[in-house]
N, CA, C and O atoms as CSV, one atom per row, in Angstrom:
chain,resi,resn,atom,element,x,y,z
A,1,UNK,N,N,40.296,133.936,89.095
A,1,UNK,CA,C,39.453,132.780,88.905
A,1,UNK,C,C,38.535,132.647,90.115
A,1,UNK,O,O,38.910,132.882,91.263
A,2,UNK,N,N,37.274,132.245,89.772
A,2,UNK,CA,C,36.367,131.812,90.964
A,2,UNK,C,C,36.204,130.444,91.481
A,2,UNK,O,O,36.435,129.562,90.654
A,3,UNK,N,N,35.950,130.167,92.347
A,3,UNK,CA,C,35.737,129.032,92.831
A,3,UNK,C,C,34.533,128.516,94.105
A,3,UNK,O,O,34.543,128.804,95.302
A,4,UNK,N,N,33.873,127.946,93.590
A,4,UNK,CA,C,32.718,127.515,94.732
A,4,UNK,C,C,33.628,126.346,96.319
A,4,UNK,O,O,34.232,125.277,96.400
A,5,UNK,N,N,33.293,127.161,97.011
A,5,UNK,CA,C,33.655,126.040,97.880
A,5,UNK,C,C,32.850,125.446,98.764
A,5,UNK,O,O,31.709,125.704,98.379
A,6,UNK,N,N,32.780,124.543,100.106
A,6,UNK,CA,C,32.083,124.267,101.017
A,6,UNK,C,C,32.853,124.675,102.637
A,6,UNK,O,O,34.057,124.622,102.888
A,7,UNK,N,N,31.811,125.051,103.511
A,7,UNK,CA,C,32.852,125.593,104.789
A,7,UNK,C,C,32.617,124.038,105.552
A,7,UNK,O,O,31.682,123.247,105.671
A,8,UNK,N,N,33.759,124.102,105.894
A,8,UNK,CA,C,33.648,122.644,106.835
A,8,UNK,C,C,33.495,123.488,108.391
A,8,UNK,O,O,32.536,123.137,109.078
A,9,UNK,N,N,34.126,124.240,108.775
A,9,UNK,CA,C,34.490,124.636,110.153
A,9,UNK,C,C,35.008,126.115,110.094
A,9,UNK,O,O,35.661,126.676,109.215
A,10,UNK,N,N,34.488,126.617,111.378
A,10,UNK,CA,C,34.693,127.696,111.886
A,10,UNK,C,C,35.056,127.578,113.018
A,10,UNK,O,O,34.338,127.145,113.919
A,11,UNK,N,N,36.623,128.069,113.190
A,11,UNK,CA,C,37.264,128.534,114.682
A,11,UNK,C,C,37.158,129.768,115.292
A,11,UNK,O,O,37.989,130.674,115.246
A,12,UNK,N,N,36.485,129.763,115.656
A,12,UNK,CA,C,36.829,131.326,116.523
A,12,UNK,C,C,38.024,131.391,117.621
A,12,UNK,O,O,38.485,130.334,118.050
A,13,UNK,N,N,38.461,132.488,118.015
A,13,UNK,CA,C,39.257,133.068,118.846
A,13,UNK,C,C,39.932,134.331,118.686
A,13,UNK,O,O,39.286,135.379,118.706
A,14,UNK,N,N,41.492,134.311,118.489
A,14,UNK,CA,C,41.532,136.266,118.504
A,14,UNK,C,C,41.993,136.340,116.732
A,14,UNK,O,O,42.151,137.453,116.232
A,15,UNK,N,N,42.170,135.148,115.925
A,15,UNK,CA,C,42.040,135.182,114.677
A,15,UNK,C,C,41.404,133.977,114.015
A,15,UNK,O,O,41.826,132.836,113.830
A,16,UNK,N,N,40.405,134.498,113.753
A,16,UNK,CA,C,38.964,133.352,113.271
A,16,UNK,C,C,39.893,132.317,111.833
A,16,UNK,O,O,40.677,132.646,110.943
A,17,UNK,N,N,39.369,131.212,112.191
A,17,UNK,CA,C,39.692,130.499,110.527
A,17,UNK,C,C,38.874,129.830,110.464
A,17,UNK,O,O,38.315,129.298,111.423
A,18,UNK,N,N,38.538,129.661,109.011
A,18,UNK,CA,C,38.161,128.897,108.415
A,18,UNK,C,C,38.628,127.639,107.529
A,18,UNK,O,O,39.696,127.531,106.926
A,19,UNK,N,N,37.740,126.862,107.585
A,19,UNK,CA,C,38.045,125.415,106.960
A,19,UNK,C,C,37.240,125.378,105.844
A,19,UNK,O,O,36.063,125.462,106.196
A,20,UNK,N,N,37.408,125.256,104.236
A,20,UNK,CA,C,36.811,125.228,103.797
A,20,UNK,C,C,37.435,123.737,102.046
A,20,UNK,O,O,38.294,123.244,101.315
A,21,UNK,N,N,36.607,123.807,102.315
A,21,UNK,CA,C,37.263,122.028,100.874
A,21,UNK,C,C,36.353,122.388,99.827
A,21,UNK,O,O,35.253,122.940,99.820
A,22,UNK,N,N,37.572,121.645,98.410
A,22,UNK,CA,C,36.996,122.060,97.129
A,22,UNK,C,C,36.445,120.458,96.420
A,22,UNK,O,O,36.030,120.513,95.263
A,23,UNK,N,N,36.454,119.151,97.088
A,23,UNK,CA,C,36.144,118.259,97.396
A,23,UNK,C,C,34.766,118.081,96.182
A,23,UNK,O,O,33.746,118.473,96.748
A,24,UNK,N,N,34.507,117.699,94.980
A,24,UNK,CA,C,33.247,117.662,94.309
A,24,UNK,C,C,31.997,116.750,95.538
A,24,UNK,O,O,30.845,117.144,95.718
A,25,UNK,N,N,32.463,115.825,96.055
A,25,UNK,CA,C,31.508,115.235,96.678
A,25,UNK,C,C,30.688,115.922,98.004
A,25,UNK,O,O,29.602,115.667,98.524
A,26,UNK,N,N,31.823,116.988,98.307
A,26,UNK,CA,C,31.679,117.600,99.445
A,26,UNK,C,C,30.840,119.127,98.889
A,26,UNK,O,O,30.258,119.853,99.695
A,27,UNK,N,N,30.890,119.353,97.785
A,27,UNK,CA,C,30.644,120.433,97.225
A,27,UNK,C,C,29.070,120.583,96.676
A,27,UNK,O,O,28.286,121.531,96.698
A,28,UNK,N,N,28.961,119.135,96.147
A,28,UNK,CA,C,26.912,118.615,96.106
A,28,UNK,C,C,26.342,118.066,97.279
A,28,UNK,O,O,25.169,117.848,96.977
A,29,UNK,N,N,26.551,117.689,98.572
A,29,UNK,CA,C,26.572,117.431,99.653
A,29,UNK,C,C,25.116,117.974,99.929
A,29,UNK,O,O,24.660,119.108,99.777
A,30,UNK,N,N,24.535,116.825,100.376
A,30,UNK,CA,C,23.295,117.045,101.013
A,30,UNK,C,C,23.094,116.111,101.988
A,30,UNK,O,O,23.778,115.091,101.914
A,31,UNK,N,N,22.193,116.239,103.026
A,31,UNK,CA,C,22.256,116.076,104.383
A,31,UNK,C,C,21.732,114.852,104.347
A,31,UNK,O,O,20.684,114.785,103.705
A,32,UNK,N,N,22.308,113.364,105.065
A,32,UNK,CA,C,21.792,111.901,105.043
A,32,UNK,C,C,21.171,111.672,106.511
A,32,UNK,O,O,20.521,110.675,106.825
A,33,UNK,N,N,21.428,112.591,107.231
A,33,UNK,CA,C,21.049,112.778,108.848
A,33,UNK,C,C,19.495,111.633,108.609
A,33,UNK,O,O,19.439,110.468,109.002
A,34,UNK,N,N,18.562,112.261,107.995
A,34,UNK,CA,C,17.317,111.757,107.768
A,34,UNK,C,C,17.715,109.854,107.509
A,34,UNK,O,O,17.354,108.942,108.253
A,35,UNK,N,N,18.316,109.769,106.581
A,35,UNK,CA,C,18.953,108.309,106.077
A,35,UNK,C,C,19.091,107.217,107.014
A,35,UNK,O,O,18.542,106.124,107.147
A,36,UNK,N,N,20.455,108.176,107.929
A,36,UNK,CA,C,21.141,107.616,108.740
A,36,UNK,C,C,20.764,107.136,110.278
A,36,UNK,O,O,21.255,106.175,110.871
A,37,UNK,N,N,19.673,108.141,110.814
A,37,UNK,CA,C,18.595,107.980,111.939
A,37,UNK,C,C,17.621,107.192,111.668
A,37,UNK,O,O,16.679,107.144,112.459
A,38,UNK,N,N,17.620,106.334,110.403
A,38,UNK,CA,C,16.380,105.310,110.075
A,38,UNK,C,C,17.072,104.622,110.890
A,38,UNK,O,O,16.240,104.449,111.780
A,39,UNK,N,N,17.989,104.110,111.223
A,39,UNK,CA,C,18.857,102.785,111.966
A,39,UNK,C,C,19.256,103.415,113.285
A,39,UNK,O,O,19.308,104.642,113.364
A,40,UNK,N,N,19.510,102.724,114.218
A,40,UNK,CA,C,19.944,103.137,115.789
A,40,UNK,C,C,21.410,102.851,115.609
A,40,UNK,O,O,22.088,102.340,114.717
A,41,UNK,N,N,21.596,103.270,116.557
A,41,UNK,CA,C,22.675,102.535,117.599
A,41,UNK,C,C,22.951,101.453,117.586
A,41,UNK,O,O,22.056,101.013,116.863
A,42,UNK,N,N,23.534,100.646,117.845
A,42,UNK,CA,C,23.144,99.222,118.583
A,42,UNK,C,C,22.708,98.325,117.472
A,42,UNK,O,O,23.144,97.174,117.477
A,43,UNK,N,N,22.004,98.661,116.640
A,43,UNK,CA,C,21.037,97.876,115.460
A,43,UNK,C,C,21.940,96.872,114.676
A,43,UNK,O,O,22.969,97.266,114.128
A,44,UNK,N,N,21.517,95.502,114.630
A,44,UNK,CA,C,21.980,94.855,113.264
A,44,UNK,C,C,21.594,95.194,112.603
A,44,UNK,O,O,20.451,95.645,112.687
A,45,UNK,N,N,22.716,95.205,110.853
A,45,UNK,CA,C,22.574,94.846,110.142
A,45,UNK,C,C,22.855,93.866,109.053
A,45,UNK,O,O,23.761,93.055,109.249
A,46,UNK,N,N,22.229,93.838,107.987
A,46,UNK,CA,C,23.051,93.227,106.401
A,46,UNK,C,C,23.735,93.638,105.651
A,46,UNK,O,O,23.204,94.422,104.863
A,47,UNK,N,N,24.920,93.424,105.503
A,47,UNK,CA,C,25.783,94.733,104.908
A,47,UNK,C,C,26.371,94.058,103.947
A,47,UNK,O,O,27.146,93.231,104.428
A,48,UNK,N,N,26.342,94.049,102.773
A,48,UNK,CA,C,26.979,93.249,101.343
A,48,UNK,C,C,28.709,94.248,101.256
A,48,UNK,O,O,28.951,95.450,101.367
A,49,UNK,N,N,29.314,93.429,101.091
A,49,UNK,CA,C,30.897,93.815,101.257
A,49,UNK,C,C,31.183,94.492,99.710
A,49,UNK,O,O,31.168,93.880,98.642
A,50,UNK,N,N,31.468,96.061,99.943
A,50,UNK,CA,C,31.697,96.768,98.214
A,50,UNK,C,C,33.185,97.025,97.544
A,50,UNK,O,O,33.789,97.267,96.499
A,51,UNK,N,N,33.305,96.782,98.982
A,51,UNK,CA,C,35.047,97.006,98.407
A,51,UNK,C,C,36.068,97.178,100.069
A,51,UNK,O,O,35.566,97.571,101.122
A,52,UNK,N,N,37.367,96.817,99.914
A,52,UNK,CA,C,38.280,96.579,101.254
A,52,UNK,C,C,39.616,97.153,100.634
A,52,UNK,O,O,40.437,96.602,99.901
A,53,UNK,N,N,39.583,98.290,101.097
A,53,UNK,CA,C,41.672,99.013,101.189
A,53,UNK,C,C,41.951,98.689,102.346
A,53,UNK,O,O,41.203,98.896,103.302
A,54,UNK,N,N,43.270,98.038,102.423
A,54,UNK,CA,C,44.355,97.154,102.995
A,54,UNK,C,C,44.362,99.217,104.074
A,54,UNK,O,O,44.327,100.433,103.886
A,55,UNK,N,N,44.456,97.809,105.445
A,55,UNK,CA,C,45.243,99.044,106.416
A,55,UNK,C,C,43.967,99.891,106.967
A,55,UNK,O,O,43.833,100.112,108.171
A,56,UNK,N,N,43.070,100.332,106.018
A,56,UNK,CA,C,41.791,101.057,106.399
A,56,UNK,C,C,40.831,99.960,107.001
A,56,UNK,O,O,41.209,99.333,107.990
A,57,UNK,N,N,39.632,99.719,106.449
A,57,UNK,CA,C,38.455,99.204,106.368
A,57,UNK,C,C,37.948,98.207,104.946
A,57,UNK,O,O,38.528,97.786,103.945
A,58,UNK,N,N,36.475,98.111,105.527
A,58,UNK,CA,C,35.880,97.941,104.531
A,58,UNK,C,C,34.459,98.732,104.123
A,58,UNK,O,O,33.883,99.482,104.911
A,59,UNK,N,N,34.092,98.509,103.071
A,59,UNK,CA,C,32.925,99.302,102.845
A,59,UNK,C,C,31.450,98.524,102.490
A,59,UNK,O,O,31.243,97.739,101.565
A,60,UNK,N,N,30.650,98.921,103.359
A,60,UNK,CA,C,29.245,97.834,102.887
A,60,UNK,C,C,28.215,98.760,102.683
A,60,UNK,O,O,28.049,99.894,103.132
A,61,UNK,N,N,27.464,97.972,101.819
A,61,UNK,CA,C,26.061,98.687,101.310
A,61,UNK,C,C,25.117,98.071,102.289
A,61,UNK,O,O,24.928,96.872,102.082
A,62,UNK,N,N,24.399,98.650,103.427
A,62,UNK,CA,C,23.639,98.040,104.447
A,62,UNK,C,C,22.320,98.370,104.177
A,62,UNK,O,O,21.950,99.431,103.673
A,63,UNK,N,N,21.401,97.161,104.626
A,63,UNK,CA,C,20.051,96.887,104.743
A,63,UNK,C,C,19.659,96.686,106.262
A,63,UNK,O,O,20.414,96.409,107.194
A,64,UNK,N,N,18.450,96.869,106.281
A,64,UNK,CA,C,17.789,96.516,107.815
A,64,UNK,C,C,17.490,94.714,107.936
A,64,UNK,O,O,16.533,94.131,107.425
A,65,UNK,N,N,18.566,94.100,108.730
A,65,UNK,CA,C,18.063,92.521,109.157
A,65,UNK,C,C,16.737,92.428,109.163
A,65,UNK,O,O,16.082,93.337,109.672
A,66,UNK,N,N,16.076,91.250,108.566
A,66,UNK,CA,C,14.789,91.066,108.484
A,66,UNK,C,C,14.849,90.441,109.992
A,66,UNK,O,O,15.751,89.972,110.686
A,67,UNK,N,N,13.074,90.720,110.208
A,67,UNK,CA,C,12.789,89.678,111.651
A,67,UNK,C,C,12.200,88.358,111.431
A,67,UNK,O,O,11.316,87.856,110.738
A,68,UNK,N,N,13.256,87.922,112.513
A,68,UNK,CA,C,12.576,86.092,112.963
A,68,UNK,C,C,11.451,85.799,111.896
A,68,UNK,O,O,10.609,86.697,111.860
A,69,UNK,N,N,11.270,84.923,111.158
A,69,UNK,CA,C,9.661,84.612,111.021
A,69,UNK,C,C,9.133,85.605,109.391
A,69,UNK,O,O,8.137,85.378,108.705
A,70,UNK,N,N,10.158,86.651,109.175
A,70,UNK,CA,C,9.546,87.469,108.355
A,70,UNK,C,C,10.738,87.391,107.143
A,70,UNK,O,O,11.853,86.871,107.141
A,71,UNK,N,N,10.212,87.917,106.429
A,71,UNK,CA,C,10.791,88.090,104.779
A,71,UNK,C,C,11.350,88.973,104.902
A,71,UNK,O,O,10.909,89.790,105.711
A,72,UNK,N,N,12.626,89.288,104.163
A,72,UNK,CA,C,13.110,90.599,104.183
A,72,UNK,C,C,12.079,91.697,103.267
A,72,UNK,O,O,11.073,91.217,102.744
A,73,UNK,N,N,12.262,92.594,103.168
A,73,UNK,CA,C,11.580,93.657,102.195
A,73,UNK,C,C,12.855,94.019,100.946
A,73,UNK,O,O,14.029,94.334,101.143
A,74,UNK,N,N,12.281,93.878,99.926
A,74,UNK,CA,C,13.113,93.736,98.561
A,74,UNK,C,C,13.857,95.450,98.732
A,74,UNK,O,O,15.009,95.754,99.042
A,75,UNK,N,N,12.853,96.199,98.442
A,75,UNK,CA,C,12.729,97.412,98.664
A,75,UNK,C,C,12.501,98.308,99.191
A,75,UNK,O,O,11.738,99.251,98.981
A,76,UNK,N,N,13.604,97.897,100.410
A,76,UNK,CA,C,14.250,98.812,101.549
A,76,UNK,C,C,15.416,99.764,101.353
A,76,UNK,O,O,16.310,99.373,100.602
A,77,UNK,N,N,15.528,100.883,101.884
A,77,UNK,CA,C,16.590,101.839,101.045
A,77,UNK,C,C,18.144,100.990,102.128
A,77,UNK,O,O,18.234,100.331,103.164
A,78,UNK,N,N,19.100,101.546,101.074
A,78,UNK,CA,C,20.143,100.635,101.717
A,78,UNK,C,C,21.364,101.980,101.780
A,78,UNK,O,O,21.395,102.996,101.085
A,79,UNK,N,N,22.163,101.608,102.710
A,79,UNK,CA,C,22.704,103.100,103.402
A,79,UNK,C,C,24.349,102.387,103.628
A,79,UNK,O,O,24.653,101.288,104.091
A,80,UNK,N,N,25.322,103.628,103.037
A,80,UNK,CA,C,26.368,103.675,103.035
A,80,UNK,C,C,27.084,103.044,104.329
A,80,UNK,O,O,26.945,103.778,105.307
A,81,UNK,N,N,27.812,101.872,104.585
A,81,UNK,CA,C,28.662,101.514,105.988
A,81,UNK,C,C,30.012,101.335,105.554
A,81,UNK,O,O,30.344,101.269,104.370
A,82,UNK,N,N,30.809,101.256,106.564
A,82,UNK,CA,C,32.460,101.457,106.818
A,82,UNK,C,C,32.731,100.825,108.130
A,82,UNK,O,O,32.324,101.254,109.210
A,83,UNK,N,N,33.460,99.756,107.939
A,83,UNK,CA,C,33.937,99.265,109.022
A,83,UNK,C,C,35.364,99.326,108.905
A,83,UNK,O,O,35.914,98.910,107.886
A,84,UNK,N,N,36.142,99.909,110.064
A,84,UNK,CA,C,37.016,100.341,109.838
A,84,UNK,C,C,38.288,98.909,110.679
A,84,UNK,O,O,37.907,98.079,111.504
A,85,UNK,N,N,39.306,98.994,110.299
A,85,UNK,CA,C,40.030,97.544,110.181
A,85,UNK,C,C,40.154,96.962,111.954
A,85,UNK,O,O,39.948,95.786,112.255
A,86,UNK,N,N,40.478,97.910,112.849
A,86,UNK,CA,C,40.438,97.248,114.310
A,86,UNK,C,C,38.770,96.432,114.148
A,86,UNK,O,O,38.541,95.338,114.664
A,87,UNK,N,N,38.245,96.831,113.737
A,87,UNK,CA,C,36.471,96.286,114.265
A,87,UNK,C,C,36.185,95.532,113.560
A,87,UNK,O,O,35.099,94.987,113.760
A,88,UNK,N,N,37.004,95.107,112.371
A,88,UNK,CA,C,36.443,93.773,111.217
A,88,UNK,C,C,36.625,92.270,112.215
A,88,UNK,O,O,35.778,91.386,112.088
A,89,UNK,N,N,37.623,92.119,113.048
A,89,UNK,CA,C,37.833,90.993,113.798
A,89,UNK,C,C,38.251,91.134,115.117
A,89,UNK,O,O,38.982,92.084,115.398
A,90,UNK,N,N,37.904,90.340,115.975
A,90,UNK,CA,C,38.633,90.189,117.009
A,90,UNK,C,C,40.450,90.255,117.416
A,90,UNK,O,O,41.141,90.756,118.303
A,91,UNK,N,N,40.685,89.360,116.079
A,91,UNK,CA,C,42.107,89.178,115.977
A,91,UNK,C,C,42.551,88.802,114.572
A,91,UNK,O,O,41.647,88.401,113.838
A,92,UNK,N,N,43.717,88.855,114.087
A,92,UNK,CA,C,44.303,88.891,112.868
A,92,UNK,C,C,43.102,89.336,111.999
A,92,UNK,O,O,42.253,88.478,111.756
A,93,UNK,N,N,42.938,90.589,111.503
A,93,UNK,CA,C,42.053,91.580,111.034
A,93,UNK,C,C,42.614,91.500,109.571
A,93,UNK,O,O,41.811,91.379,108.647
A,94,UNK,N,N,43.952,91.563,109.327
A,94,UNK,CA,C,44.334,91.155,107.587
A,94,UNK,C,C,44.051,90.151,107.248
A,94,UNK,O,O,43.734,90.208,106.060
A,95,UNK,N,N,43.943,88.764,107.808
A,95,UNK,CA,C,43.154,87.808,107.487
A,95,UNK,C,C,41.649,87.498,107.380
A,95,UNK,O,O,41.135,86.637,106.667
A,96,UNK,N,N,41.114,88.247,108.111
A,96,UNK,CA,C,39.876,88.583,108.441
A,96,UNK,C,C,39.294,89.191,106.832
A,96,UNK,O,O,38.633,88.668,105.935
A,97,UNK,N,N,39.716,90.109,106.958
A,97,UNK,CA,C,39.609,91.031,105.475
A,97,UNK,C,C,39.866,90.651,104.050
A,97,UNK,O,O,39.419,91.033,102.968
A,98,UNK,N,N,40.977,89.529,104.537
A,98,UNK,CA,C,40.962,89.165,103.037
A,98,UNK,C,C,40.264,88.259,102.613
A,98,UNK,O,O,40.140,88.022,101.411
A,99,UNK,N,N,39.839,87.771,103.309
A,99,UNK,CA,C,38.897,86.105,103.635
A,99,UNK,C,C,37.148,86.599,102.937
A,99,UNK,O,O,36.213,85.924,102.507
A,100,UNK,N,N,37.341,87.932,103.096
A,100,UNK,CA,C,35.844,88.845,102.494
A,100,UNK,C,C,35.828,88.860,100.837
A,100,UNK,O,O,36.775,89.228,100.143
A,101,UNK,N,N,34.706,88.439,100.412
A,101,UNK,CA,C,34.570,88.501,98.966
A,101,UNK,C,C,33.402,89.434,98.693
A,101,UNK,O,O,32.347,89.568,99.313
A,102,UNK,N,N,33.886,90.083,97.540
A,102,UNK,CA,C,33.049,91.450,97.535
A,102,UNK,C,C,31.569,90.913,96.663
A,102,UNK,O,O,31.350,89.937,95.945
A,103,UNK,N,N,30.622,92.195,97.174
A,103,UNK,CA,C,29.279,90.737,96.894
A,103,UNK,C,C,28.647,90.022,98.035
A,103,UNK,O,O,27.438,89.786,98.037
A,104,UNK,N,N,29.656,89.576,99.273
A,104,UNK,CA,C,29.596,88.791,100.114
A,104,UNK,C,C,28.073,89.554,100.897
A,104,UNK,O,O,27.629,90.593,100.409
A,105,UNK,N,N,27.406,88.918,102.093
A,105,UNK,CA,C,26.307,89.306,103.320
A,105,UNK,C,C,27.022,88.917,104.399
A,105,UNK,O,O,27.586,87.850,104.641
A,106,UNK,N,N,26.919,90.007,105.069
A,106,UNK,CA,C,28.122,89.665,106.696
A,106,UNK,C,C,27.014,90.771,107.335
A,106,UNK,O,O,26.604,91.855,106.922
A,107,UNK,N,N,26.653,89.757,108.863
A,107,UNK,CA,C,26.086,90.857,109.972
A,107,UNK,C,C,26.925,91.755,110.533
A,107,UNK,O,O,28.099,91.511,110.810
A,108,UNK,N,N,26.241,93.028,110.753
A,108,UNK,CA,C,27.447,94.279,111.031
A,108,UNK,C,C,26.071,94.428,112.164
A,108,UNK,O,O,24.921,93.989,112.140
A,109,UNK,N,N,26.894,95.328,113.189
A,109,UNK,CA,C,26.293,96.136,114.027
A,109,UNK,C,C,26.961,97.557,113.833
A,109,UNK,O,O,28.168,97.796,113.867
A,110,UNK,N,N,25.730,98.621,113.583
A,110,UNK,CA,C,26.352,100.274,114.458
A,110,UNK,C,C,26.575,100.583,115.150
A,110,UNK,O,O,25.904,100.329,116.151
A,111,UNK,N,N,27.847,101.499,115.238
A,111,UNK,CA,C,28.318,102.074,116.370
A,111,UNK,C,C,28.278,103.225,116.493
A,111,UNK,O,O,28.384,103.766,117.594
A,112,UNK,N,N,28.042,104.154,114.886
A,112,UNK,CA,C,28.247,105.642,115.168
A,112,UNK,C,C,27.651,105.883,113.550
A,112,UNK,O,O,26.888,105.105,112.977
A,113,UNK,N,N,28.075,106.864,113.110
A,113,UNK,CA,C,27.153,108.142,112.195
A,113,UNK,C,C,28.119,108.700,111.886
A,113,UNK,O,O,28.814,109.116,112.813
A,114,UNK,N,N,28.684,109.006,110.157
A,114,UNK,CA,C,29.493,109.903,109.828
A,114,UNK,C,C,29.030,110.735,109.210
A,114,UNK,O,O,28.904,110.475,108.013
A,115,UNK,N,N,28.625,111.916,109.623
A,115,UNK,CA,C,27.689,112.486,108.586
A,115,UNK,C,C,28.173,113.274,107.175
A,115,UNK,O,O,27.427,113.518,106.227
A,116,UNK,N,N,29.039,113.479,107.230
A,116,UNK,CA,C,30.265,114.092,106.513
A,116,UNK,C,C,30.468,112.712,105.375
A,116,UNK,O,O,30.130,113.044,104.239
A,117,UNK,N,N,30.807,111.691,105.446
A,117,UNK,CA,C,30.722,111.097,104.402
A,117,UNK,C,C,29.042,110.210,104.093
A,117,UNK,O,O,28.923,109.506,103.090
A,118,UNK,N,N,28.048,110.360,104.941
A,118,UNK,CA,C,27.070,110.009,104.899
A,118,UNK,C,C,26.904,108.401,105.252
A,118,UNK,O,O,25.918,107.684,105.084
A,119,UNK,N,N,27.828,108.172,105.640
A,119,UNK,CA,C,28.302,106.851,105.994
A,119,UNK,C,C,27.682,106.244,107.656
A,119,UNK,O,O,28.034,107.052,108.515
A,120,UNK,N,N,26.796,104.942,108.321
A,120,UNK,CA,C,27.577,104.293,109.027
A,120,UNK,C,C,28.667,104.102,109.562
A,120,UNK,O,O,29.560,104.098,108.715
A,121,UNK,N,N,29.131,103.891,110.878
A,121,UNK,CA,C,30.263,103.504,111.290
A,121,UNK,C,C,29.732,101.915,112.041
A,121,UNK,O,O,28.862,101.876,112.912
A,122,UNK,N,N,30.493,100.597,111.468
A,122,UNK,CA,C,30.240,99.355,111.932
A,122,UNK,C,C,31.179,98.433,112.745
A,122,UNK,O,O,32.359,98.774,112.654
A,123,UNK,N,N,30.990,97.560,113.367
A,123,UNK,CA,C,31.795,96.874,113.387
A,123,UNK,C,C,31.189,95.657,113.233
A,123,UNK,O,O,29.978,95.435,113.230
A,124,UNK,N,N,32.494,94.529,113.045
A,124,UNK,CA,C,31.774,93.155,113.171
A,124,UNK,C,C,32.654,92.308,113.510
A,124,UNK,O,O,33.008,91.340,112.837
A,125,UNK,N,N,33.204,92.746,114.969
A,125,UNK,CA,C,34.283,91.968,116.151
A,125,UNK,C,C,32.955,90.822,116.418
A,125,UNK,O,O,31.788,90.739,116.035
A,126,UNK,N,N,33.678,90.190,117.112
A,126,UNK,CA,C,32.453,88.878,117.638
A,126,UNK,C,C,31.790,89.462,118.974
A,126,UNK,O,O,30.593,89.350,119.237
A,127,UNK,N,N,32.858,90.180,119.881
A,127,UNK,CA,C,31.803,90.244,121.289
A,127,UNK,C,C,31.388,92.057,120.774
A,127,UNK,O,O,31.018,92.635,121.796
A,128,UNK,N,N,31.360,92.933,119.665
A,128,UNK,CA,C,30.505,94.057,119.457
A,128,UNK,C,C,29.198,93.236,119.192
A,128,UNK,O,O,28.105,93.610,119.615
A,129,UNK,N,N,29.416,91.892,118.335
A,129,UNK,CA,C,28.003,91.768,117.969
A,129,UNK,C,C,27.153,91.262,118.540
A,129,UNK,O,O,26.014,91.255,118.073
């Protein structure tokens, strides 16, 4: 039988391996790098809450905060985020999380770039933001 795969990683040393996943999402995979460099570092955003597994995170569909004085733009592209459960709160983070209704607008700030799931990395502790 054949099988298409994707290489995640290459080790070299005195016996090379490979990493390779049969993953469908990982397998149509195209590059969000472009996506994900629209936003900085540091940057707020608007992140509508899509869904929360207990123990992990949560997941938001993020927009660029409009400025002071200005309208948001309807039709701005909106980019995959994950805030993962230490960074949802300062403190009691299961309460924090459950207190989220999906649907909801909560300011997130970035912290990082997953490019592999094409994802944001956020948080939205009180002194990250």
């Amino acid at each position: 039988q054949r099988l298409s795969a994707r290489v995640l990683a290459v080790v070299p040393g005195q016996t090379t391996v490979v990493h390779l996943t049969l993953l469908p999402h990982l397998l149509d995979w195209t590059s969000h790098a472009t996506a994900l460099h629209s936003v900085g570092i540091g940057d707020r955003l608007d992140g509508e809450v899509v869904d929360f597994v207990a123990r992990f995170g949560v997941r938001f569909r993020c927009s660029p905060r409009a400025e002071p004085g200005k309208k948001s733009k309807k039709n701005t592209a909106q980019i995959a985020g994950f805030c993962p459960m230490p960074r949802l709160a300062d403190k009691e983070q299961e309460k924090a999380a459950e207190a989220l209704d999906i649907g909801s607008s909560l300011e997130c700030r970035v912290l990082g770039y997953n490019y592999l799931e094409g994802a944001l990395i956020l948080t939205r502790r009180a002194y990250d933001l």
